[in-house]
N, C-alpha and C positions, 0 to 999 in steps of 0.2 A: 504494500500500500504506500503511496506516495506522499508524501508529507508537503504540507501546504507552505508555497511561498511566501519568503517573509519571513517579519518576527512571529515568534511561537505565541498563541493566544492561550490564555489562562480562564476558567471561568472566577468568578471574583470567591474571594473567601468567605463560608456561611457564616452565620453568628452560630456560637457556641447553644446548645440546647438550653444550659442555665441561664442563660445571657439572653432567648431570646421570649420576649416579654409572650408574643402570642402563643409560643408552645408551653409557658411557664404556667397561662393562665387558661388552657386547655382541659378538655376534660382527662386525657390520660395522665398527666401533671397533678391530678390532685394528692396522690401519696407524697409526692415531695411537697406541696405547699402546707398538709397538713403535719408533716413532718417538722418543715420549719417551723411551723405554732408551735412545737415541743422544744428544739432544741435551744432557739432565741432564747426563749425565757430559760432555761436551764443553762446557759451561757451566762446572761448577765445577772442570774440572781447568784450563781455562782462569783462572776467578777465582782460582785455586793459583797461577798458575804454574811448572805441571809442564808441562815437555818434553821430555820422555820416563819409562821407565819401566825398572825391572829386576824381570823375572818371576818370582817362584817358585814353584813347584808341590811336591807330595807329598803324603802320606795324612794323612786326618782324623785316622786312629786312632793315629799316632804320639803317644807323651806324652810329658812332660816327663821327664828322670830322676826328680826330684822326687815325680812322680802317681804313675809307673810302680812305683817303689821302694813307696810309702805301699801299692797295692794290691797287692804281691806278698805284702807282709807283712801285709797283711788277709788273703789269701787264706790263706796259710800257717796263721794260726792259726786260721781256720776249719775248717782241714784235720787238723788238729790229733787224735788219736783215732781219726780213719776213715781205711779205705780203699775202693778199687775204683778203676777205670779213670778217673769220673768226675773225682773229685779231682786223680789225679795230670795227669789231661789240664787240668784247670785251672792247677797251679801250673804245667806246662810252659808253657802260653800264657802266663800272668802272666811268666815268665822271659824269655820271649822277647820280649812287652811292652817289660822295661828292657834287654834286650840293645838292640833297634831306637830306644830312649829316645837315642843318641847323636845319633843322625839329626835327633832336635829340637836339643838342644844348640850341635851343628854348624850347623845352618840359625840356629840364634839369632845365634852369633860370626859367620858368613861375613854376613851383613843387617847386624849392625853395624857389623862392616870395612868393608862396601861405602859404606853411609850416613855415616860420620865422612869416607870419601874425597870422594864426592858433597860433602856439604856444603862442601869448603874449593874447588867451584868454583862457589860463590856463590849466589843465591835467584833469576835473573834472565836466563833461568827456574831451576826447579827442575832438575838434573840427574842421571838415573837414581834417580829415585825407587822406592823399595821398592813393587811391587805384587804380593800374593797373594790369594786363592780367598777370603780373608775369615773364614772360616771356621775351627775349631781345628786341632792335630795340626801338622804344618810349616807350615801357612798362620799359626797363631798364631804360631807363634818365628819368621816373619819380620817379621811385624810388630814381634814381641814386642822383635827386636833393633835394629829400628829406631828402636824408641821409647826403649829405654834408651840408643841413641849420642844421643840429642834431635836425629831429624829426624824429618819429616812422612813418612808411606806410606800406600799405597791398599790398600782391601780391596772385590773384586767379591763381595760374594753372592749365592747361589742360592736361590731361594724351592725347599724341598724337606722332602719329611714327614719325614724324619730326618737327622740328625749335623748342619745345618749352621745357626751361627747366628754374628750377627757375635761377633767376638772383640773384646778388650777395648783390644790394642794398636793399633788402628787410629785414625787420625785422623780424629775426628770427621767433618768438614766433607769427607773424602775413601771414606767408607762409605758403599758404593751397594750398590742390591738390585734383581735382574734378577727377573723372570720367565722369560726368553727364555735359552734357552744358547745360541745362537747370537748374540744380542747380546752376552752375558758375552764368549764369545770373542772376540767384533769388539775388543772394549777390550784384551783380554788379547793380542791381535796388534799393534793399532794405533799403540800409543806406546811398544814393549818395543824394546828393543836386545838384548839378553838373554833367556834363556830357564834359569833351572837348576831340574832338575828332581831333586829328590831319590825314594826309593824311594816307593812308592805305587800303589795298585787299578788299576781299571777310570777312574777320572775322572781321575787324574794320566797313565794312557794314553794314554787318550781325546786329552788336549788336547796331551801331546808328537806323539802319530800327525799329528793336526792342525797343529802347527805344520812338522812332518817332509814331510809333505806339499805346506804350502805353499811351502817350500824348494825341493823338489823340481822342483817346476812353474813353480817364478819369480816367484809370484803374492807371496813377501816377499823384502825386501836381501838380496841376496847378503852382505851384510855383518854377518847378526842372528846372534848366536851360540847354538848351542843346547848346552847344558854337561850332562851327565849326571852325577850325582853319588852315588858309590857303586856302582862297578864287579862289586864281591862281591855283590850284590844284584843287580840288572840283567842281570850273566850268567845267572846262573840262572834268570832269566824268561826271556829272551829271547839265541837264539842268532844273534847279529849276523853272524857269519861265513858261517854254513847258510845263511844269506838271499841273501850274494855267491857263494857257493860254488852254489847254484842258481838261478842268472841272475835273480832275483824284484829285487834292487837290484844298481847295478853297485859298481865298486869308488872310484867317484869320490861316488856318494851316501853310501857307507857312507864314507866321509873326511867328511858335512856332520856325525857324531858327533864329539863330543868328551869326554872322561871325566876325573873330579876323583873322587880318594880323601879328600882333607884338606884341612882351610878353607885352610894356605896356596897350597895348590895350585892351589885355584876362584878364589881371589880374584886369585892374581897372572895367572891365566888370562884373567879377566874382564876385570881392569884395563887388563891388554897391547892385548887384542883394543878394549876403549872408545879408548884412547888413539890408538891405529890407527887406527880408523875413524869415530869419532864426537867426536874434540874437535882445536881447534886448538892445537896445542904452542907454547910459545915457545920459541925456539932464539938462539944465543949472537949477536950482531952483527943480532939483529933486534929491529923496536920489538915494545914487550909486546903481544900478541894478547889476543883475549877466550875464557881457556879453557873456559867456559860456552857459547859458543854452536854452534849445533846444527847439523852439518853432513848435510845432507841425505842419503836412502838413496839408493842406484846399485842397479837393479836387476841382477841376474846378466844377464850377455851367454847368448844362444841360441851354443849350442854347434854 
């Protein structure tokens, strides 16, 4: 075969498969992008030196007293002159807005209790780190409170068409963004000792059912605490009793609940239960331990 006159023609060089955005974002490409959701954050929580984490969950749409207040009193003097249904079902919402406004508050103080304690047992690793949803509403006030004790906390977000975008409290270098809610949860199980979950929808459900579950089955430590927080609320959703009372959970799962009215009552709940399970104490006639380091989960024994 005769070779063509001239200079020798090349076709041009492809882009590399990782490199090239349209195959990345492909349907045969989703094991590696879901991949990537795993190993990012196991990268830089590693370069953190976070080992472990403290969970908090609750609603987007919780605000601050602050917001909650500003627009009750927009609303009001919008309302100002008119009536009908319309209106007063407004300021009723808005009322109830700053009534539920404590709920961030609370989740601010109880994040920064927990984070000034965390902190005095050193960076080495990190211990019970603040991590929430990323998101605003209680996921911002636990950032929020953790940012004001001056420690580090993680924020998982959710790539979703409304409410959720990173919040402001979160530390940089520790704001990640999932596609995958099954990966989100992988992270939100994986390095938590803790679990508090304040009042909130369908997605703060969502992830307590899941964590309840996984309890339940063995599949996490018998040693992770799941903390409920705001009992007047929660009854009302949900009739935990009705559930043992017709054989659906017994009376030893409905004991994996635990319930907090008041940040001092979460935190010294929480503390007790870390201290127990998760750090090594110094005690009197012993040499100093390392109360940092991280003593492994024991899974629940099969009954």
């Amino acid at each position: 075969m005769k070779r063509p006159r001239g200079k020798a023609r090349h076709l041009p060089v492809p882009k590399l498969a990782y490199k090239d955005p349209k195959f990345m974002e492909s349907l045969p490409a989703r094991p590696l992008r879901i991949l990537a959701e795993y190993l990012d954050p196991l990268d830089r929580l590693r370069q953190a030196n976070v080992g472990d984490t403290i969970v908090m969950f609750g609603s987007a749409r919780i605000q601050s007293r602050e917001r909650a207040l500003a627009h009750l009193k927009q609303v009001q003097v919008r309302a100002r002159g008119k009536r009908g249904a319309e209106w007063r079902t407004k300021i009723a919402a808005s009322r109830s807005l700053l009534a539920m406004s404590r709920y961030y508050e609370e989740a601010r103080e109880l994040s920064h209790r927990i984070t000034s304690w965390a902190m005095t047992l050193g960076n080495q690793p990190r211990r019970f780190v603040i991590c929430s949803g990323g998101g605003p509403g209680i996921m911002e006030a636990a950032n929020r409170g953790a940012a004001e004790a001056g420690g580090q906390s993680v924020g998982l977000s959710i790539q979703l068409p409304h409410e959720q975008f990173s919040n402001p409290y979160i530390t940089p270098h520790l704001n990640f963004y999932f596609h995958y809610f099954f990966m989100r949860k992988l992270w939100f199980a994986q390095m938590a000792k803790a679990l508090i979950v304040f009042p909130g929808g369908f997605g703060t459900m969502d992830e307590l059912w899941e964590m309840l579950t996984l309890l339940q089955t063995n599949k996490l430590s018998s040693h992770h605490l799941i903390l409920i927080y705001g009992r007047k609320y929660w009854d009302k959703i949900l009739d935990w009793q009705h559930m043992v009372r017709t054989g659906m959970i017994s009376a030893r799962e409905h004991k994996l609940l635990q319930f907090a009215d008041s940040v001092d009552d979460a935190f010294d709940h929480v503390r007790r239960d870390l201290e127990a399970h998760h750090l090594h104490l110094d005690s009197e006639a012993e040499q100093p331990a390392h109360p940092h380091q991280i003593i492994p989960n024991v899974m629940r024994p099969q009954p």
